[in-house]
C-alpha positions in Angstrom: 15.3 -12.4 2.4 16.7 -11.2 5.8 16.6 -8.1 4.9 13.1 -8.0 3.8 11.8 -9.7 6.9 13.9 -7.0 9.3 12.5 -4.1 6.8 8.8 -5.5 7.6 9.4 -6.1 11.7 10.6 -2.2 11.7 7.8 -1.3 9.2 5.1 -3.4 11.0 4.2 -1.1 14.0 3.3 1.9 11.7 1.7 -0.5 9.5 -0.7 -0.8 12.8 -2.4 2.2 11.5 -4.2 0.7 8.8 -3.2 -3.0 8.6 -2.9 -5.6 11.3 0.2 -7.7 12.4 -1.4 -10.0 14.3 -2.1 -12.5 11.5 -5.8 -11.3 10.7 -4.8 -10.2 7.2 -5.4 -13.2 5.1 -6.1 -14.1 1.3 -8.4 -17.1 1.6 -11.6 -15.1 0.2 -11.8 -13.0 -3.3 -13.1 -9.2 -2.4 -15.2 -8.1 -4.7 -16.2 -4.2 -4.6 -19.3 -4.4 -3.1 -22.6 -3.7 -4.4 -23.8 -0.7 -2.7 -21.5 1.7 -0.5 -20.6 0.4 2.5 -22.6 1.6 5.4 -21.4 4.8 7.2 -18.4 5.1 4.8 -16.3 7.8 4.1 -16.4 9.0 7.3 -14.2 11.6 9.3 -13.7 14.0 6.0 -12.0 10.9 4.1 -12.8 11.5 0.2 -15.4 8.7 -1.6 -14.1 6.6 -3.7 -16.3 7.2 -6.9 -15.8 4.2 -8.8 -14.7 1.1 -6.4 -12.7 -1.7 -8.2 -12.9 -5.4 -7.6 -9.3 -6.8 -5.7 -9.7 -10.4 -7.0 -6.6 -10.0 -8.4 -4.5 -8.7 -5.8 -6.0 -11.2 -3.1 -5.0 -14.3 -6.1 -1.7 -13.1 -7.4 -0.2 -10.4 -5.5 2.8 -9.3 -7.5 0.2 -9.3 -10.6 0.2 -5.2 -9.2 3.2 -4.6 -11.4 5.1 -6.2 -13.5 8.9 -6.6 -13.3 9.5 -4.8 -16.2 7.2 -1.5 -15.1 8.6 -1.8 -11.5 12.4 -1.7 -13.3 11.6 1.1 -15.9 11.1 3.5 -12.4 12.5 2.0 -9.9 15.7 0.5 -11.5 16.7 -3.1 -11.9 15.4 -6.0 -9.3 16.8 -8.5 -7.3 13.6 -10.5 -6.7 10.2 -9.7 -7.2 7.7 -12.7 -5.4 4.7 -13.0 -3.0 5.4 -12.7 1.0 4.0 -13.0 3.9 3.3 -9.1 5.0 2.4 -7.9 8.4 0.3 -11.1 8.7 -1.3 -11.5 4.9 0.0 -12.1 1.6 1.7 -9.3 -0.2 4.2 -8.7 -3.2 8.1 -7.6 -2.6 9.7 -6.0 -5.0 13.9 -5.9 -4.0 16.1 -3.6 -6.0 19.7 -5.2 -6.9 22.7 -3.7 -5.4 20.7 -3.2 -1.9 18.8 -0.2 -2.9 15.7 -1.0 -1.0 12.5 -2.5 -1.7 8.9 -2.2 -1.9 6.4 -4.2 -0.5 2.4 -3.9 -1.8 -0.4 -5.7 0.1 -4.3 -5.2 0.2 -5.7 -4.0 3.6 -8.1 -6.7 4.5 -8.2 -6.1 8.1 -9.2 -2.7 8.1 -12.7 -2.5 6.7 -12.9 1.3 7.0 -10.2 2.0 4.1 -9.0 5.2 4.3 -11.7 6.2 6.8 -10.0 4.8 9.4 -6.9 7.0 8.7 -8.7 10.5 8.5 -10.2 9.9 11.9 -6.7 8.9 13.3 -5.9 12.4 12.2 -9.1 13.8 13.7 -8.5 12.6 16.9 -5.0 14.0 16.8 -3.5 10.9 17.7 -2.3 7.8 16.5 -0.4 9.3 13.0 3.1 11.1 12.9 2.7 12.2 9.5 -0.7 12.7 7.5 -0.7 14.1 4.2 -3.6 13.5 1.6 -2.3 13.3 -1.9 -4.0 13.8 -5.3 -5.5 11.1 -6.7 -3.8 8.0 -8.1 -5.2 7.4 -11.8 -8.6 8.9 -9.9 -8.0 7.0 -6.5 -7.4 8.9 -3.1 -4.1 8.4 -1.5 -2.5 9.0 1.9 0.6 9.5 3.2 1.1 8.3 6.2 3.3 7.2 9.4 3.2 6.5 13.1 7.1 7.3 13.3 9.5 5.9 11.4 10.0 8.7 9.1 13.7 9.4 7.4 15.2 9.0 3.8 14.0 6.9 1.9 11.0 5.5 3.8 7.6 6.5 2.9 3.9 4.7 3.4 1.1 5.1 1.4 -2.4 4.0 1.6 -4.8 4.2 -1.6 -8.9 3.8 -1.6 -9.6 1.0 -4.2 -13.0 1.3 -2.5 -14.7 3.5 0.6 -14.1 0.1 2.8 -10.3 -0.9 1.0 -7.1 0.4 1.0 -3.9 -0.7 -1.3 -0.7 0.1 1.1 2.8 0.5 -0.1 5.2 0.4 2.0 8.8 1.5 0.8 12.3 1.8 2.3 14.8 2.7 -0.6 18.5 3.2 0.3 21.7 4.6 -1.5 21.7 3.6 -5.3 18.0 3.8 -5.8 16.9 7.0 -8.2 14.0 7.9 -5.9 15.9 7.7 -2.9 15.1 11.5 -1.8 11.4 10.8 -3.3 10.6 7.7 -2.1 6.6 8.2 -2.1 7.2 9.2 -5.5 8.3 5.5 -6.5 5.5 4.5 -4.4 2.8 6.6 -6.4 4.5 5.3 -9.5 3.7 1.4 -8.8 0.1 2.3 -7.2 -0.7 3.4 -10.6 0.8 0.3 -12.6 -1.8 -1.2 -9.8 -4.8 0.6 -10.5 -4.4 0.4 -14.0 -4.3 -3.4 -13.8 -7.2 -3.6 -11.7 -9.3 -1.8 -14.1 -8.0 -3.6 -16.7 -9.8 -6.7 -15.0 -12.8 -5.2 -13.8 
């Protein structure tokens, strides 16, 4: 658990980007995809999300993204896989055995612009040390992202669930784990056992 909560501190000022540390991220409320786009969204030459999914289940039962036994059958074999407190919300950690790294998955409910917010960080030319759209995710935009903190094994990664909501995985693998020298690769991996889920409860 140490490890974890030292993985997050490092992780949390990047994280600043598109989530907030300051305890604003919380779980209290179900987010439904809303009714009609949300007003002014995509802006700043982020892609539309075309068909927005519900996060009930993500805000209820975080580590209902993946299971244990999807998470193992990429990633290799875990130490721990349970709910945490992440950069001020609740999240899901996955911990690899053998201290290969983890993974930790959380719903961006502070930043209502989803991955708006994150193309008009690049716009401005500030605020983002690496940006690099991705193709989609089961038919979701993705993001990789950082505001330092870049080296082996790290990678962030921010998915549109809907115009105004972003999934974001952040992952710090070390020696042992397969995807060590592909780390947003793993991370793609386990956003897709995610958005498969949340379809499957739509």
């Amino acid at each position: 658990m140490r490890r974890l909560v030292i993985a997050v501190t490092i992780t949390c000022t990047a994280l600043l980007l598109a989530t907030s540390c300051n305890g604003d991220m919380t779980s209290e409320d179900p987010t439904p995809a809303p009714a009609s786009p949300s007003a002014g969204l995509p802006r700043a030459g982020a892609p539309a999300v075309r068909t927005p999914l519900k996060t009930d289940l993500l805000t209820t039962d975080p580590c209902g993204a993946a299971t244990k036994s999807e998470v193992e059958g990429v990633g290799g074999a875990l130490k721990s896989a349970s709910a945490e407190d992440i950069a001020g919300g609740r999240g899901c950690a996955w911990i690899f055995a053998s201290s290969a790294g983890n993974v930790s998955g959380a719903l961006n409910v502070s930043q209502p612009d989803g991955l708006s917010h994150l193309y008009a960080l690049k716009a401005q030319g500030s605020g983002v040390t690496t940006f690099k759209p991705l193709p989609d995710i089961a038919g979701y935009p993705a993001v990789e992202y950082a505001n330092g903190g870049e080296g082996q094994g790290a990678c962030q990664l921010a998915v549109g669930l809907r115009d105004d909501m972003t999934y974001i995985l952040l992952t710090q693998l070390r020696r042992g784990s397969p995807y060590l020298s592909d780390p947003c690769g793993l991370s793609v991996k386990i956003a897709e056992f995610t958005i498969h889920r949340l379809k499957a409860v739509q």
